[in-house]
Backbone as CSV, one residue per row, in Angstrom:
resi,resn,N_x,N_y,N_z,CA_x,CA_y,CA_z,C_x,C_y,C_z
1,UNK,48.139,-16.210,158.992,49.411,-16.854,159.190,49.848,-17.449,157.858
2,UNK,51.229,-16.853,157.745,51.723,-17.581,156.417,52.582,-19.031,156.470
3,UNK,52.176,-20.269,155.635,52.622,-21.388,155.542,54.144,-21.316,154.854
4,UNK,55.121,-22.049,154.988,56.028,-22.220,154.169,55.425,-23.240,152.977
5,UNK,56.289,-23.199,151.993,55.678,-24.287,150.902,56.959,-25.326,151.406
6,UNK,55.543,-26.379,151.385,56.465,-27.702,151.319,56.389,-28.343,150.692
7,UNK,57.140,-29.719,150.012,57.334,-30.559,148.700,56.349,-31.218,148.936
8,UNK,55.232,-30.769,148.339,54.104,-31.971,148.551,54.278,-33.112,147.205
9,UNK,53.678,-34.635,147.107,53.712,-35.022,146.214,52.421,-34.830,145.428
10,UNK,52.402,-35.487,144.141,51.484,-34.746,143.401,49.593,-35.136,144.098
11,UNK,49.427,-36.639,144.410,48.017,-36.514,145.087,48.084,-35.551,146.366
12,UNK,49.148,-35.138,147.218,48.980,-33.923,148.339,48.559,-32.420,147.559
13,UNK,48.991,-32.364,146.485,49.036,-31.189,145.789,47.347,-31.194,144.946
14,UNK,47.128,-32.296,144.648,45.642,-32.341,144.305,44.852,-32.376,145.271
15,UNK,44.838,-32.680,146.100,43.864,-32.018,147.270,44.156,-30.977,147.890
16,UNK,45.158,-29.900,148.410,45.179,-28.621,147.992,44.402,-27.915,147.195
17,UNK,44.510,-28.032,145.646,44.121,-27.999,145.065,42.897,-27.655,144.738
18,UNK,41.754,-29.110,145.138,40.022,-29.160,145.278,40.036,-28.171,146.495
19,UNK,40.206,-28.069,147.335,40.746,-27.601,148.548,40.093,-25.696,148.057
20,UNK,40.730,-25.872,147.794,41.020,-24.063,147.162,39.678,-23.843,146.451
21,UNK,39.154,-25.040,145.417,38.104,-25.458,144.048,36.803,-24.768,145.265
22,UNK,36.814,-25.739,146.101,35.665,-25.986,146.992,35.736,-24.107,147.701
23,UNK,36.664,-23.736,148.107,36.097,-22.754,149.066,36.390,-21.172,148.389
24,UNK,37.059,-21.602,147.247,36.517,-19.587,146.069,35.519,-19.735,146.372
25,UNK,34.199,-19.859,146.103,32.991,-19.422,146.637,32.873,-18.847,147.586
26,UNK,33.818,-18.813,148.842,33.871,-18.815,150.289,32.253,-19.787,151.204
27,UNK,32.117,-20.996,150.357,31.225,-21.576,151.001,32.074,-23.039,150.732
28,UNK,32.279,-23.900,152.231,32.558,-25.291,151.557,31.558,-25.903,151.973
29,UNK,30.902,-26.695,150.888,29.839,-27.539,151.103,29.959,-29.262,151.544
30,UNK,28.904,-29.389,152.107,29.522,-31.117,152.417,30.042,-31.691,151.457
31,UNK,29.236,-31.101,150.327,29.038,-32.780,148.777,30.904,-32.126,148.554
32,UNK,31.269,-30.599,148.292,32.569,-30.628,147.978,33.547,-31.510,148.899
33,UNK,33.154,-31.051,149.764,34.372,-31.941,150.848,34.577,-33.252,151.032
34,UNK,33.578,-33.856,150.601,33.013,-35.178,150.605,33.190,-35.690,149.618
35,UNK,33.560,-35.207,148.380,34.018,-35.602,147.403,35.643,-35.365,147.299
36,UNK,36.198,-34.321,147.963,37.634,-34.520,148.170,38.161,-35.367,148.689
37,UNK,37.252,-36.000,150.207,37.828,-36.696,151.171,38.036,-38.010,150.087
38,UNK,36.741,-38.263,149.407,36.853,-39.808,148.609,38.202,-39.724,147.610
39,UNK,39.193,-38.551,147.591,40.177,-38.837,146.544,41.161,-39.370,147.260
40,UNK,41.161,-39.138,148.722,42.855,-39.282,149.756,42.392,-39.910,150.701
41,UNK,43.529,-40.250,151.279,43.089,-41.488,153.013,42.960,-39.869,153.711
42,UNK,42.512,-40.324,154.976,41.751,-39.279,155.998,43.589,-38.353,156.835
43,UNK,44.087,-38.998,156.473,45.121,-38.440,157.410,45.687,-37.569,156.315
44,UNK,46.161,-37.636,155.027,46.605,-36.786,153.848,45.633,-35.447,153.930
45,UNK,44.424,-36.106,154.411,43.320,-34.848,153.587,43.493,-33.920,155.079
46,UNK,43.102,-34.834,156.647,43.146,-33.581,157.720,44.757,-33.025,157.766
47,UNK,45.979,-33.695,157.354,47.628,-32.956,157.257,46.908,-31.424,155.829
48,UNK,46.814,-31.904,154.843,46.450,-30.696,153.616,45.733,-30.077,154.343
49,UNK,44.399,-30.450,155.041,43.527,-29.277,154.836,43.838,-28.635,155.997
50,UNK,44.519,-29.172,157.382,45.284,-27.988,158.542,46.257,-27.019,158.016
51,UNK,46.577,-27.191,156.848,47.778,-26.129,156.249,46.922,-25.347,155.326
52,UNK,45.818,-25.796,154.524,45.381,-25.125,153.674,44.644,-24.058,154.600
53,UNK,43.683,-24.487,155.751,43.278,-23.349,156.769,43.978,-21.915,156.845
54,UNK,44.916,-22.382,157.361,46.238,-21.372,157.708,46.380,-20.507,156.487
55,UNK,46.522,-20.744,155.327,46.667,-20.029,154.013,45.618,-18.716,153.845
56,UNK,45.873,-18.209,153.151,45.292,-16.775,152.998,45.242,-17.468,151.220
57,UNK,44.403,-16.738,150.475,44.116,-17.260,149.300,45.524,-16.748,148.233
58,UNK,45.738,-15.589,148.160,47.013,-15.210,147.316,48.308,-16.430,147.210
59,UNK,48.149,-16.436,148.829,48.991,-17.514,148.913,49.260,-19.118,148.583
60,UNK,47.787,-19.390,148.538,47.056,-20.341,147.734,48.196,-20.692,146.442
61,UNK,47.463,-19.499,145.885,48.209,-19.788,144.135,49.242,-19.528,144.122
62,UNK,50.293,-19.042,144.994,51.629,-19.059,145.075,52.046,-20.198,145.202
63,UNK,51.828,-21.026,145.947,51.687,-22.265,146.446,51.828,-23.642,144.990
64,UNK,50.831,-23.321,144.853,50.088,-24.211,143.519,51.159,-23.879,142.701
65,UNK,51.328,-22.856,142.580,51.952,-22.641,140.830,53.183,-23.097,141.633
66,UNK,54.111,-22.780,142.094,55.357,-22.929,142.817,55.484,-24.797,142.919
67,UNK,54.420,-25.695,143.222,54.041,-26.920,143.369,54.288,-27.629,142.525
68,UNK,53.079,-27.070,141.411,53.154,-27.111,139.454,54.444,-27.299,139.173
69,UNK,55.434,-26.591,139.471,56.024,-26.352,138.464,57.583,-26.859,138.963
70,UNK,57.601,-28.140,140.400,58.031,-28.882,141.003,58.119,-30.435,140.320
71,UNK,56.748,-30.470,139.793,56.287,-31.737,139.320,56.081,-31.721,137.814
72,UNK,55.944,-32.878,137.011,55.956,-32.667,135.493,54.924,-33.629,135.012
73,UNK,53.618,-32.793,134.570,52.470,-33.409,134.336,52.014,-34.303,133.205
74,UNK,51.581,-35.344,132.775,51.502,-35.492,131.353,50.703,-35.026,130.857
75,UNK,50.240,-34.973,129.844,48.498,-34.305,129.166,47.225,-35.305,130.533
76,UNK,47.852,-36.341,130.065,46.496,-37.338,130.775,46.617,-37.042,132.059
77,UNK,47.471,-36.740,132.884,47.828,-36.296,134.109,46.576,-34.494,134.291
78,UNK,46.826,-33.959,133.568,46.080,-32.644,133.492,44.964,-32.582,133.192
79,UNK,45.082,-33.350,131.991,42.992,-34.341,131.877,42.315,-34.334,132.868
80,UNK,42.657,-35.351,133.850,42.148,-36.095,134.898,41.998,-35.076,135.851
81,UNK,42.916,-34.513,136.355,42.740,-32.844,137.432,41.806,-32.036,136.723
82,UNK,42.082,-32.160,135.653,41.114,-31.241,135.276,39.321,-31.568,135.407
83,UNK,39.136,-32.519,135.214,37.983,-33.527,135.617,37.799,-33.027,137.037
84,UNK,38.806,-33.495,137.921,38.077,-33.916,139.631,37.877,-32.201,139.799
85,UNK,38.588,-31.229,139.111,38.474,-29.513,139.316,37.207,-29.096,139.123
86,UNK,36.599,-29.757,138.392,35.252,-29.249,137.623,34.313,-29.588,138.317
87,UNK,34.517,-31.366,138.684,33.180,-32.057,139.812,33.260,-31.425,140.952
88,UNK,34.446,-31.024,141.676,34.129,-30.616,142.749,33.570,-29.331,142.802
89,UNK,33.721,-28.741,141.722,33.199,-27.207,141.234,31.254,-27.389,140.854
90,UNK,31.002,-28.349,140.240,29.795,-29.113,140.128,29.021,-29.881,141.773
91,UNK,30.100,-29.863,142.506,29.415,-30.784,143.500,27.826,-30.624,144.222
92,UNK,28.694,-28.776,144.299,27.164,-28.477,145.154,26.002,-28.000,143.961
93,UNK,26.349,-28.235,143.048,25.361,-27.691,142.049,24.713,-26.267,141.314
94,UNK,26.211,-25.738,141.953,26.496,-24.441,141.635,27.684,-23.943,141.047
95,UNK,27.671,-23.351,139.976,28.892,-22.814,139.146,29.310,-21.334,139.087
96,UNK,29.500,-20.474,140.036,29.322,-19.138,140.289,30.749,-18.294,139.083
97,UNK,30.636,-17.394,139.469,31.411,-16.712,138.945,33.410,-16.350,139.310
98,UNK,33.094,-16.623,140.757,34.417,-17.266,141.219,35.170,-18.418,141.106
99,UNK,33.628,-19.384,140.689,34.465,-20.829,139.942,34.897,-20.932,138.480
100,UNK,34.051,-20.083,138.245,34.476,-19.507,136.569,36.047,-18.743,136.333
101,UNK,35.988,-18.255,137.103,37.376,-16.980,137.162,38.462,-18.671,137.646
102,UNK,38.214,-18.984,138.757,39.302,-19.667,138.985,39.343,-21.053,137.936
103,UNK,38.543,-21.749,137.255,38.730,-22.485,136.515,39.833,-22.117,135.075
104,UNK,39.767,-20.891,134.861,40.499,-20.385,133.723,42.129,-19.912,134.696
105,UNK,42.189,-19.723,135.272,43.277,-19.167,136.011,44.135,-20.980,136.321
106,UNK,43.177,-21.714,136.542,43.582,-23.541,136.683,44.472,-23.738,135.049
107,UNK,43.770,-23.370,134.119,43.661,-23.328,132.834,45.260,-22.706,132.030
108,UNK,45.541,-21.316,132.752,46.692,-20.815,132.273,47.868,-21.458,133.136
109,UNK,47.665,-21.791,134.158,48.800,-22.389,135.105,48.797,-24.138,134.972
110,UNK,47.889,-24.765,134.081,48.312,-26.479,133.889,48.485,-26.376,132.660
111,UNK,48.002,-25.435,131.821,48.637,-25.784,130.080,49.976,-24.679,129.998
């Protein structure tokens, strides 16, 4: 089922975001999720993550970039995402090759 994009603000759009971080692997682990939940109140994260369900991954980054490019980041703004992108990519203590691919793909779409 395809989502419409809606105007999320920018912390809705960062948990999306980890959202996506956490399950390229196609595994979400507690420590990832558990470290998303600690970025948003519980009702932001179960509203994001009932829509992120629904998403098909293509659509994902349609999404994101379409989001991106709604909002206007500062460097320190992209810093910091870029940080919580990596821990949650670190959470479970695994750095696979799908987190690799999508970390650089994070990379061409925030710089």
């Amino acid at each position: 089922m395809k989502n419409e994009l809606k105007k999320w603000s920018k912390p809705e759009l960062k948990i999306y975001i980890l959202l996506l971080c956490a399950k390229i692997d196609q595994e979400e682990s507690e420590e990832e999720i558990a470290l998303i939940k600690s970025k948003t109140d519980i009702e932001t994260f179960n509203n994001i993550y009932n829509e992120f369900c629904c998403d098909e991954e293509d659509g994902c980054f349609e999404k994101i970039e379409d989001a991106i490019n709604e909002h206007e980041y500062s460097p320190i703004e992209i810093h910091e995402l870029k940080k919580e992108i990596l821990a949650v990519f670190h959470a479970d203590h695994k750095f696979g090759a799908r987190e690799q691919y999508l970390e650089k793909v994070f990379d061409n779409i925030l710089y």
